[in-house]
Residue frames as qw, qx, qy, qz and C-alpha x, y, z in Angstrom:
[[0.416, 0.741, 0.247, 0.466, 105.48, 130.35, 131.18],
 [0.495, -0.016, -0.166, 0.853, 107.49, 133.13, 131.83],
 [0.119, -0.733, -0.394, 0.542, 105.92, 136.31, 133.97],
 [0.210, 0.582, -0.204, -0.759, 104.46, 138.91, 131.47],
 [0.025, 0.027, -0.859, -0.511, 104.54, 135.98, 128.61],
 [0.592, 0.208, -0.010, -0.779, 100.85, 135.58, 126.84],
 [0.703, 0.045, 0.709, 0.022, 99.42, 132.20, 126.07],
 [0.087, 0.150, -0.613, -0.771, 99.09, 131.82, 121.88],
 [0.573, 0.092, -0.263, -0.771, 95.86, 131.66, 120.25],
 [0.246, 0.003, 0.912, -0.327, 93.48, 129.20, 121.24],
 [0.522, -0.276, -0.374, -0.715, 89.87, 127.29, 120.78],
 [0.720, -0.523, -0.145, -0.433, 87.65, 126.30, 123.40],
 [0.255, 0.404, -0.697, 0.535, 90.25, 126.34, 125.93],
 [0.577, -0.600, -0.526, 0.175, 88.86, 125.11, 130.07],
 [0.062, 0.411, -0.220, 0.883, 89.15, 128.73, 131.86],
 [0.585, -0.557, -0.584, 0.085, 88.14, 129.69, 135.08],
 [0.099, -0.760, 0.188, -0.614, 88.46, 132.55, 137.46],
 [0.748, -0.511, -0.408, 0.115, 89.95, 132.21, 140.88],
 [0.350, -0.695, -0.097, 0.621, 90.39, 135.39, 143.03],
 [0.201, 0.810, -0.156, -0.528, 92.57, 137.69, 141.21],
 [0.315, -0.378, 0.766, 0.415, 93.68, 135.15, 138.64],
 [0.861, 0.301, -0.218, -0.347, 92.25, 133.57, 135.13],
 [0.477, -0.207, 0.822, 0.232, 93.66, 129.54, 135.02],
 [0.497, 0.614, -0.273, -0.549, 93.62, 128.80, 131.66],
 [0.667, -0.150, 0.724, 0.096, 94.18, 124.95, 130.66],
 [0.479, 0.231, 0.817, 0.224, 94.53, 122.94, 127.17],
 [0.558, 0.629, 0.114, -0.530, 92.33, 123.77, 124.08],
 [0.829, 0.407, 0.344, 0.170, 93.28, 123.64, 119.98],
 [0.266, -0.570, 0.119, 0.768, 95.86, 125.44, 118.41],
 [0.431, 0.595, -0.245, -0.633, 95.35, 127.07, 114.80],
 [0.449, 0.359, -0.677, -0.459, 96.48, 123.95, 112.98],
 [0.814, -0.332, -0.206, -0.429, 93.83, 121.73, 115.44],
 [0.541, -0.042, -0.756, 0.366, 96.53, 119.95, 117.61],
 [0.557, -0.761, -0.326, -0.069, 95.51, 119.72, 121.21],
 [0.117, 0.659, -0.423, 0.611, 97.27, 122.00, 123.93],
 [0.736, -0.276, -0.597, 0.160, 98.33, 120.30, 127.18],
 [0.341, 0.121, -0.330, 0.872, 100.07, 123.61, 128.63],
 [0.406, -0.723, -0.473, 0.296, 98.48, 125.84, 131.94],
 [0.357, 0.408, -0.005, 0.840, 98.42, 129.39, 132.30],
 [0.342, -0.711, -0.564, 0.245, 97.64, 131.62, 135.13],
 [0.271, 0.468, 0.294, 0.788, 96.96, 135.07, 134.17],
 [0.008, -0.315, -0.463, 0.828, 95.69, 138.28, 136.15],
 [0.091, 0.653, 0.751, 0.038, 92.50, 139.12, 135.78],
 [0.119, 0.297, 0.180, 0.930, 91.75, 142.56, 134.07],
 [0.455, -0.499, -0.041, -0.736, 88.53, 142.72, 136.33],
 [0.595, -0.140, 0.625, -0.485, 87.09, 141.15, 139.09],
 [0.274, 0.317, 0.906, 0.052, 84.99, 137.90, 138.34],
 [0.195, 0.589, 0.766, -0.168, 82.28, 138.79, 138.41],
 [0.398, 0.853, -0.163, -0.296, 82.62, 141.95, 135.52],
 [0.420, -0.440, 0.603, 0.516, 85.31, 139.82, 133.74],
 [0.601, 0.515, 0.597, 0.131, 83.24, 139.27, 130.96],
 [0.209, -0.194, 0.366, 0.886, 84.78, 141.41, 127.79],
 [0.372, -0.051, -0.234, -0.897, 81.42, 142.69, 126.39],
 [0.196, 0.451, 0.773, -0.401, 77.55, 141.87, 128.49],
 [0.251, -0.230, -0.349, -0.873, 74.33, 143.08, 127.03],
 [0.266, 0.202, 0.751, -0.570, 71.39, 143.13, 129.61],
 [0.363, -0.169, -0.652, -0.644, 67.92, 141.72, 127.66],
 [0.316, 0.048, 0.616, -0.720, 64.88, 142.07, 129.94],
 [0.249, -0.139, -0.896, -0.341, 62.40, 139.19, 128.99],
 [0.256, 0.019, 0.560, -0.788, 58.57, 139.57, 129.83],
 [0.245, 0.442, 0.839, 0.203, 55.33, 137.71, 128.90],
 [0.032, 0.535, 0.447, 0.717, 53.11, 138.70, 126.70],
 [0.207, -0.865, -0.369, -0.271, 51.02, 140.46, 129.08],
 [0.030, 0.767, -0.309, 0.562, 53.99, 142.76, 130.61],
 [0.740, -0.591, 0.317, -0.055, 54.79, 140.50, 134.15],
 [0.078, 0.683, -0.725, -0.035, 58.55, 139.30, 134.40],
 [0.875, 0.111, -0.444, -0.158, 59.13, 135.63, 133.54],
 [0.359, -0.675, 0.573, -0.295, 60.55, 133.85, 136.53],
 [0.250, 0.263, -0.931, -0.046, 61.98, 130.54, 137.34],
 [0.256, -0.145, 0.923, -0.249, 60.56, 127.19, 138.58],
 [0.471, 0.201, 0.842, 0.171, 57.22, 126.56, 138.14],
 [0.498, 0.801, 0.309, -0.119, 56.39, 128.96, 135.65],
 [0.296, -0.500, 0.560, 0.591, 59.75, 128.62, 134.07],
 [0.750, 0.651, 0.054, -0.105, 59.30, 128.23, 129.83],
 [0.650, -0.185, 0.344, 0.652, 61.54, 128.08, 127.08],
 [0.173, 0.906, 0.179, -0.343, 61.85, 131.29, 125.38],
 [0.774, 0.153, 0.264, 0.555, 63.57, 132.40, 121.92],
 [0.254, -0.681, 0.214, 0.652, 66.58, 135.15, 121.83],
 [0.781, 0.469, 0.178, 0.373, 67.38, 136.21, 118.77],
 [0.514, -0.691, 0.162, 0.482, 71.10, 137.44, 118.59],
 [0.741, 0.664, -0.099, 0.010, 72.71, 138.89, 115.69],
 [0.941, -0.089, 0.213, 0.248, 76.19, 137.08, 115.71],
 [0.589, 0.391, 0.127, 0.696, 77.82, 138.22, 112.39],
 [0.109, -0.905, -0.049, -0.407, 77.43, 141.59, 114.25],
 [0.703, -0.704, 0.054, -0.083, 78.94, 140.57, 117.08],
 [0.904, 0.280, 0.188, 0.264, 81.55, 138.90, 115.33],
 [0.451, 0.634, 0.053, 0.626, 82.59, 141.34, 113.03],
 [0.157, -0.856, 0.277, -0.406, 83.11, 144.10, 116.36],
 [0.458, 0.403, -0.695, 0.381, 85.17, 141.57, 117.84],
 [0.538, -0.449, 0.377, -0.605, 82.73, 141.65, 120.94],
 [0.917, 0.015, 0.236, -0.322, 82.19, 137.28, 119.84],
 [0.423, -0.193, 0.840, 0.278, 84.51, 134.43, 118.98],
 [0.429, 0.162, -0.567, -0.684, 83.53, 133.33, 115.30],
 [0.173, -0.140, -0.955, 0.195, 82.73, 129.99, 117.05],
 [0.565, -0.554, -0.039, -0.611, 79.76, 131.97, 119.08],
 [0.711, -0.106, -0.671, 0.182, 81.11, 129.35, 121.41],
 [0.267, 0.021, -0.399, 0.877, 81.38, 132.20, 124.21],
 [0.285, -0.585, -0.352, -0.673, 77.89, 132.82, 124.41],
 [0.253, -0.229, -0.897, 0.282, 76.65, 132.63, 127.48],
 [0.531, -0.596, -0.254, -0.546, 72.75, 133.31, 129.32],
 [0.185, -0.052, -0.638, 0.745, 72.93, 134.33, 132.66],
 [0.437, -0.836, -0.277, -0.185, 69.11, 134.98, 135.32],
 [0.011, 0.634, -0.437, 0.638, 69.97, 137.42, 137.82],
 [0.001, -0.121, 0.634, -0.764, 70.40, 136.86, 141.95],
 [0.277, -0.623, -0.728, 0.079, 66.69, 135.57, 143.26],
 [0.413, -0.797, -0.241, 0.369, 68.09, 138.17, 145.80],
 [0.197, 0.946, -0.157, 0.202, 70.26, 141.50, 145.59],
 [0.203, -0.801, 0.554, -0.102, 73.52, 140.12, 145.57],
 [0.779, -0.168, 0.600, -0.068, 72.89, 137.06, 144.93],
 [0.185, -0.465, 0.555, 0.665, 74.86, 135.19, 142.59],
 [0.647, 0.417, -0.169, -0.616, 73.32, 134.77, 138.85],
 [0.865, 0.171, 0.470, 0.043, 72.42, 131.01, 137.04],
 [0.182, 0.425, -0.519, -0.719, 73.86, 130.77, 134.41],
 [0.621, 0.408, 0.152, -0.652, 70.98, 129.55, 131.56],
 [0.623, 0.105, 0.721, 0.284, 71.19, 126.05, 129.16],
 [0.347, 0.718, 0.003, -0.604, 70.84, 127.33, 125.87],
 [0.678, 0.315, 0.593, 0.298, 70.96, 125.81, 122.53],
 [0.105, 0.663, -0.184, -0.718, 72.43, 128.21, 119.51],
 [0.696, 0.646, 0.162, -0.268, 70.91, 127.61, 116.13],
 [0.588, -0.414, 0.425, 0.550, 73.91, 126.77, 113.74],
 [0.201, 0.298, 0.655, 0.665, 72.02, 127.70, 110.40],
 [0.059, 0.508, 0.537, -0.671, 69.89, 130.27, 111.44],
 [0.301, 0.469, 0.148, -0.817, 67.25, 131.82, 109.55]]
């Protein structure tokens, strides 16, 4: 693609961050054919803040101690309102961009990201 040129609208493209770049690969276009074309794009942030809209949700058991991995990992239910999210443009309609992230063990260290399962008929 030509320097400055934007990829066109996409669904569940293969993306990836590397250094100062996004690579950007394939997906669907609007009228579902598949895309075969590559794009390498500057990154508006670092990684690791590239994300276009975080919310931090501190999770704690019932009696007020933080919930921690291994063996006293659980499974625990978020509820997210979506069509909010949605509608401020902060979420793909898909929700397919969710994603659950644990922090660093350590300070600095880098975050899991979290399996998660999203309800498709909620409530």
């Amino acid at each position: 693609p030509p320097p400055g040129a934007a990829p066109p609208p996409r669904f569940k493209p293969a993306a990836a961050a590397a250094g100062e770049h996004l690579l950007l690969f394939g997906g669907a276009a609007a009228d579902q054919g598949y895309l075969g074309d590559a794009w390498v794009l500057p990154a508006a942030a670092p990684a690791a803040t590239a994300l276009g809209f975080r919310k931090e949700i501190l999770v704690t058991t019932t009696n007020g101690g933080a919930v921690t991995a291994g063996a006293n990992a659980s499974t625990i239910r978020v509820l997210v309102n979506t069509a909010e999210l949605v509608e401020s443009a902060r979420l793909g309609p898909s929700c397919g961009d969710v994603r659950f992230e644990a922090p660093g063990v350590t300070s600095g260290a880098p975050a899991t990201v979290l399996t998660h399962w999203l309800d498709p008929r909620p409530g």
